[in-house]
C-alpha positions in Angstrom: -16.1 2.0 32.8 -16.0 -1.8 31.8 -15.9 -2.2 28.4 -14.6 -4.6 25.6 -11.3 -3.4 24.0 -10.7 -3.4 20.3 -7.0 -3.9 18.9 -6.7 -2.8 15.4 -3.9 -2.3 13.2 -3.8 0.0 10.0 -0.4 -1.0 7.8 1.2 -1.0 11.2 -0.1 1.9 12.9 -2.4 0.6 15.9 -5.3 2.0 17.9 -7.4 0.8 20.8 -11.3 0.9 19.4 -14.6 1.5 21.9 -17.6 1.1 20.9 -19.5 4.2 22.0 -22.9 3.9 20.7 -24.1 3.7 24.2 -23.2 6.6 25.0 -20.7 6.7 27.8 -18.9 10.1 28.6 -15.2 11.0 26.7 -14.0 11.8 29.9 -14.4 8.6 31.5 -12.0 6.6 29.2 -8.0 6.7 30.6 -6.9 7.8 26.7 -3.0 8.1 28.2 -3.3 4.6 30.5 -5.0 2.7 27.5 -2.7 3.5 24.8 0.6 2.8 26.9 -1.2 -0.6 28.7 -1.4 -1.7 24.9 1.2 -0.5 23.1 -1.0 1.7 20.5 -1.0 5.2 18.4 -4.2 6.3 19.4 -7.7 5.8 20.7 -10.8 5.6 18.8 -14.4 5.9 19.9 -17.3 5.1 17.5 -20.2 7.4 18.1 -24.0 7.2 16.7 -23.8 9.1 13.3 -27.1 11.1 14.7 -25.3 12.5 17.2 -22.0 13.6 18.3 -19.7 16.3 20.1 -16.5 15.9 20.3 -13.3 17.8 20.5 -11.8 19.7 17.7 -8.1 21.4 16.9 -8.8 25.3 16.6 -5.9 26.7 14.5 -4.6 28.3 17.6 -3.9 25.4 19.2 -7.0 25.1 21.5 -10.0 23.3 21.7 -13.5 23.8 20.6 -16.3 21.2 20.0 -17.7 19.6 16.3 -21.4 19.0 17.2 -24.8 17.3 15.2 -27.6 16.7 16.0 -30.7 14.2 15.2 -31.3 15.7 11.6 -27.6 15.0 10.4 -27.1 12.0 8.5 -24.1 9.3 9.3 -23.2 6.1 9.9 -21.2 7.1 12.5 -19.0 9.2 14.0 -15.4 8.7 14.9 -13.5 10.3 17.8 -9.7 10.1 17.6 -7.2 10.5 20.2 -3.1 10.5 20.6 -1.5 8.7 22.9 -1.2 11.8 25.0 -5.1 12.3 24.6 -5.1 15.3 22.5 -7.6 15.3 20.0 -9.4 16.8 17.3 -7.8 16.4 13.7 -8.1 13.3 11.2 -6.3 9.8 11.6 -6.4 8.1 7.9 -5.1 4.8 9.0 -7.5 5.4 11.9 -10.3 6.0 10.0 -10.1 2.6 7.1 -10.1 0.9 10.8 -12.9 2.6 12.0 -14.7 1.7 9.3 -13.5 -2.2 9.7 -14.6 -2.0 13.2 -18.4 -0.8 11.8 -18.5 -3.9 9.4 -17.4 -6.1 12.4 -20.2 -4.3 14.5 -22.8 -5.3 11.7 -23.8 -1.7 10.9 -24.3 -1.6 6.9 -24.1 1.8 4.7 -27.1 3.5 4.5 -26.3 3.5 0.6 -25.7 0.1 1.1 -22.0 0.3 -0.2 -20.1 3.1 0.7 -20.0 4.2 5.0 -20.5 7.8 5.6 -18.8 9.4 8.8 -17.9 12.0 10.8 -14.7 12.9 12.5 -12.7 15.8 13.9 -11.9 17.6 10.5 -15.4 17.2 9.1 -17.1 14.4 6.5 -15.7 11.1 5.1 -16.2 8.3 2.9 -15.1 4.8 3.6 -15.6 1.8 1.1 -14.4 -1.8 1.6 -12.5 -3.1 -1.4 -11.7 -6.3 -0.8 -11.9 -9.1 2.3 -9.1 -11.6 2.6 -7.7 -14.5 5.1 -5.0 -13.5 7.0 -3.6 -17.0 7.6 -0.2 -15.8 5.8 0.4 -13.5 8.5 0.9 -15.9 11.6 0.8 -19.4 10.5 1.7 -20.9 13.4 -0.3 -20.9 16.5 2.8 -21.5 18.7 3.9 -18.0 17.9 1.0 -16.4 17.8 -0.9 -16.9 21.1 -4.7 -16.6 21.6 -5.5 -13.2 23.0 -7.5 -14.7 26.0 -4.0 -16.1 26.9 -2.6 -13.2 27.1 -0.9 -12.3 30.8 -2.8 -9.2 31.8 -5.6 -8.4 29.6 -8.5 -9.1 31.9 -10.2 -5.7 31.4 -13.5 -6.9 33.1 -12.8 -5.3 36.5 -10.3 -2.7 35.6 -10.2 -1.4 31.7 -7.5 1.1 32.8 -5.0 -0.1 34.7 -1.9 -1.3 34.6 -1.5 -5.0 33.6 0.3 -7.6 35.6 2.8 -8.1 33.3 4.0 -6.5 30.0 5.0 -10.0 28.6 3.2 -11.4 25.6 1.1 -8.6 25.4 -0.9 -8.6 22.3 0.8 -7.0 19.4 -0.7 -6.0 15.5 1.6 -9.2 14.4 -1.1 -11.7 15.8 -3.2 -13.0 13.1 -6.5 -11.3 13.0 -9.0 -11.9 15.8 -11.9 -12.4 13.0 -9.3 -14.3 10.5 -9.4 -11.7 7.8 -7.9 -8.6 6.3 -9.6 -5.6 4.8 -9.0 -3.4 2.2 -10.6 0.1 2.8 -10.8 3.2 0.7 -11.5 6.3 2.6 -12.2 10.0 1.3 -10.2 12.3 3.0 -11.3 16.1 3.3 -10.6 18.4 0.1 -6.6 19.7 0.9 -6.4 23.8 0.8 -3.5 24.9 3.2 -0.1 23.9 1.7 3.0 26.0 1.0 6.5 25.2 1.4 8.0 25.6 4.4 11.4 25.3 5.5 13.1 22.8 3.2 10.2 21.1 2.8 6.4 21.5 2.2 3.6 22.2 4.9 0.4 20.2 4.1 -2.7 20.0 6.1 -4.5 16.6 5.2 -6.7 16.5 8.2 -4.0 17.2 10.3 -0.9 19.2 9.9 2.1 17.8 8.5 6.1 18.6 7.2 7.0 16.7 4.2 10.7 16.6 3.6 12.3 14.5 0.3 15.7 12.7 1.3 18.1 10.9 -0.5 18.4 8.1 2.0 15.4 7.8 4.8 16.7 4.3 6.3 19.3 5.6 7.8 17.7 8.7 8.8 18.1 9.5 12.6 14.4 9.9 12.2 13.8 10.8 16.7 16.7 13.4 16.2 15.1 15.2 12.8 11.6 14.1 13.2 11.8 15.9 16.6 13.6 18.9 15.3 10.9 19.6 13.0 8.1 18.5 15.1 9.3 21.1 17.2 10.2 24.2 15.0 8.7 27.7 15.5 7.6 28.2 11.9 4.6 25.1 12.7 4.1 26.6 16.8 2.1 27.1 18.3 0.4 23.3 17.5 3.8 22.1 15.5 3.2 19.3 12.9 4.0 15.6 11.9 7.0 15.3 10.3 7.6 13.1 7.3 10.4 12.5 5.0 10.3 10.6 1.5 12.6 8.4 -0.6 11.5 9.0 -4.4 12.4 5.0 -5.7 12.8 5.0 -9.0 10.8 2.0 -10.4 12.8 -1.1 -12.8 12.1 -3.5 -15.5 13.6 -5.5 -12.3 11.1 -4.6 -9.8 7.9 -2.7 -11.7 5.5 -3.4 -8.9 7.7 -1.1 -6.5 6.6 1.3 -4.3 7.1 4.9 -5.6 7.8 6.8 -2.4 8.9 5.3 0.7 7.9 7.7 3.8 9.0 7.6 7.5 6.8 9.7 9.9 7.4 11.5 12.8 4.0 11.7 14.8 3.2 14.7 17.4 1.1 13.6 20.3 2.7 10.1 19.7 6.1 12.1 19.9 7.7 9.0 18.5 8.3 7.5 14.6 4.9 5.3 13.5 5.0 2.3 11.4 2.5 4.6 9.4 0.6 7.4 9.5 -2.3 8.0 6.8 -2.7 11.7 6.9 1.6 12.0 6.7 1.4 9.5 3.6 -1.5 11.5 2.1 0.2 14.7 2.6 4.0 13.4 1.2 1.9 12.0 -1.9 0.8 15.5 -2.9 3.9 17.3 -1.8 5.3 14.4 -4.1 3.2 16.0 -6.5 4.1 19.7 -5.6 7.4 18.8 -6.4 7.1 17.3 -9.8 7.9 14.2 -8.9 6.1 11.2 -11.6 3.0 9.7 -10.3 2.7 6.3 -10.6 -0.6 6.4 -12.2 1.7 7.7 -15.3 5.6 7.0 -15.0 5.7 7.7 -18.4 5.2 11.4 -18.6 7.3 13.6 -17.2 5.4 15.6 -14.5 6.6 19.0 -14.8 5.1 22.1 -13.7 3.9 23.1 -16.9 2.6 19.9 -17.9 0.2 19.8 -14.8 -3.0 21.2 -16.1 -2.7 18.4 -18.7 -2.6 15.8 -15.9 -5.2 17.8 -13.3 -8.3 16.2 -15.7 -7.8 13.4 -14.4 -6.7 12.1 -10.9 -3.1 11.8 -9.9 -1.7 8.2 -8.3 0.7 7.5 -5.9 2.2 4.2 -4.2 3.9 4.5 -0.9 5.7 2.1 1.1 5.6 2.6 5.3 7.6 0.3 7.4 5.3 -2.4 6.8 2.6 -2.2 4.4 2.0 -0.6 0.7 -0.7 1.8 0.4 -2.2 4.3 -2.4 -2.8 7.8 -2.3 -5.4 9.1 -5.1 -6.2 12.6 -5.6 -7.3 15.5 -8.4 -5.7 18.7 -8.4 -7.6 22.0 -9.1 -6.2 24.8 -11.0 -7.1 28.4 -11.5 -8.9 29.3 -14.5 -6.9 30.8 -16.9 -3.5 31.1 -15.2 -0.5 31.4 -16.8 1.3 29.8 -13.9 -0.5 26.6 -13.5 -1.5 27.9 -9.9 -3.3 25.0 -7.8 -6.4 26.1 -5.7 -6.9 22.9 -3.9 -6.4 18.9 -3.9 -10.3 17.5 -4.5 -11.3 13.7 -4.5 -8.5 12.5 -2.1 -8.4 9.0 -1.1 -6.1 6.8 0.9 -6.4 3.2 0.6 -5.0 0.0 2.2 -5.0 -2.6 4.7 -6.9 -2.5 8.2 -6.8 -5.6 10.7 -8.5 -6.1 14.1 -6.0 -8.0 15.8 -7.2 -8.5 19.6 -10.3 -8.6 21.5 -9.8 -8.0 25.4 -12.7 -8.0 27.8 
């Protein structure tokens, strides 16, 4: 396969990007080769939204297939994959960058506003906010080399091999190949599976996740605990991301502060990410779970039995990751008439924040 590759960042978290609306076969991408050559989280392929079959996580842990046909409507489809090429579930930084890679492509909403996709967990929305320059990333060329300059990234002959060098490869620090930034808000699927679990919360956004809340998650030794939990029986036979949270207390001093501050542990990438969107979804409504004040409402004091109050409208979070500030919206639902406040389901969930494209190679 010779194709062009597509760098893209989402608040840190990067992905190589195909365009598959050709139609070329999963198999014949190196997944594993591409994301180590580059550096990335993951792999993404964008699909025709008429058509797609792709891979999906069965709760036992193996694989079946999603499928449409020619009477389903999309925009497009997205297929994710981990480093180690397993696939199947949701990617939430993956998908706002999906959807930047469709408006780089020139493909337009069939509503005209809002994209709507497919991916391994079922139907999304994506929506672009906002457009800005990126020149306050990298304002000095010096630093930030052009991509075609880049030692070993001459995919024309080879798209999965190993490059000559691994010096000055490109990295989601460059300023953005097309000069701009974009905002992107993105419906995740309705959340129904969560409990807690351990000393935390287990939360399926898409894709399983632990949520832990620490007092202190720089110093974590997040490899040795994110691995731990990663790892634990109660998750096997698939295991689960593992997150832990910082609940920062917001100042007259600093009233713009992120609310939560999460580190993630990321299976398939079996390493920490500088953010994962699912993990920040999921610690937002284990936040919630836990009583802990939205930011949509520091005032009032969000405790259990105050929650049917707040479940009329939606609930707000801001969360830090290791380099970029993102939102979490999302509206619980309670059962009718129950004494205990009990919550069915999470509807109306959105993530929103930054996604870059930050290298074209080939």
């Amino acid at each position: 396969m010779s194709t062009t590759l597509y760098l893209y960042s989402g608040a840190g978290n990067t992905f190589v990007v195909l365009d598959g609306r050709s139609g070329f076969p999963t198999d014949s991408v190196d997944i594993v080769g591409l994301c180590a050559k580059y550096n990335t989280d993951g792999l993404m392929i964008l699909r025709e939204g008429n058509y797609y079959s792709f891979p999906v996580a069965a709760p036992d842990g193996r694989s079946n297939t999603r499928s449409g046909n020619s009477g389903t409507t999309y925009d497009f489809a997205m297929e994710f994959f981990n480093p180690d090429a397993s696939g199947g579930m949701m990617c939430g930084n993956g998908g706002r960058c999906i959807v930047a890679f469709a408006d780089y492509l020139g493909l337009r909403p069939a509503d005209g506003k809002v994209y709507r996709f497919v991916a391994g967990d079922g139907e999304h929305t994506g929506e672009i906010l906002s457009v800005t320059p990126d020149s306050s990333v990298c304002p000095d060329p010096s630093v930030c080399p052009d991509p075609s300059s880049v030692p070993g990234t001459d995919v024309s002959s080879d798209p999965t091999g190993t490059p000559d060098t691994t010096e000055g490869l490109p990295t989601h620090h460059m300023p953005a190949a097309d000069g701009v930034v974009k905002t992107i808000r993105i419906k995740m699927i309705d959340v129904e599976e969560f409990h807690p679990a351990l000393d935390g919360w287990f939360v399926d956004t898409g894709t399983r996740h632990f949520v832990k809340f620490v007092p202190d998650v720089e110093n974590l030794d997040i490899e040795a605990e994110g691995k731990r939990y990663r790892w634990d029986p109660e998750f096997s036979p698939i295991g689960a991301n593992a997150n832990f949270v910082k609940v920062d207390t917001a100042s007259q001093d600093t009233p713009n502060s992120p609310h939560l501050t999460v580190r993630t542990f990321e299976k398939g990438v079996e390493g920490e990410t500088l953010a994962c969107g699912t993990g920040i979804t999921a610690s937002a409504i284990a936040a919630w779970l836990s009583g802990v004040v939205p930011t949509s409402s520091p005032e009032t004091e969000s405790t259990y039995a105050s929650k049917s109050a707040e479940s009329e409208g939606k609930i707000s979070y801001e969360i830090r990751a290791r380099e970029d500030d993102l939102r979490v919206d999302f509206r619980p639902v309670l059962a009718p008439n129950s004494p205990h406040h009990t919550v069915l389901r999470f509807e109306d969930v959105y993530l929103t924040g930054p996604a870059k494209l930050y290298c074209i190679i080939g």
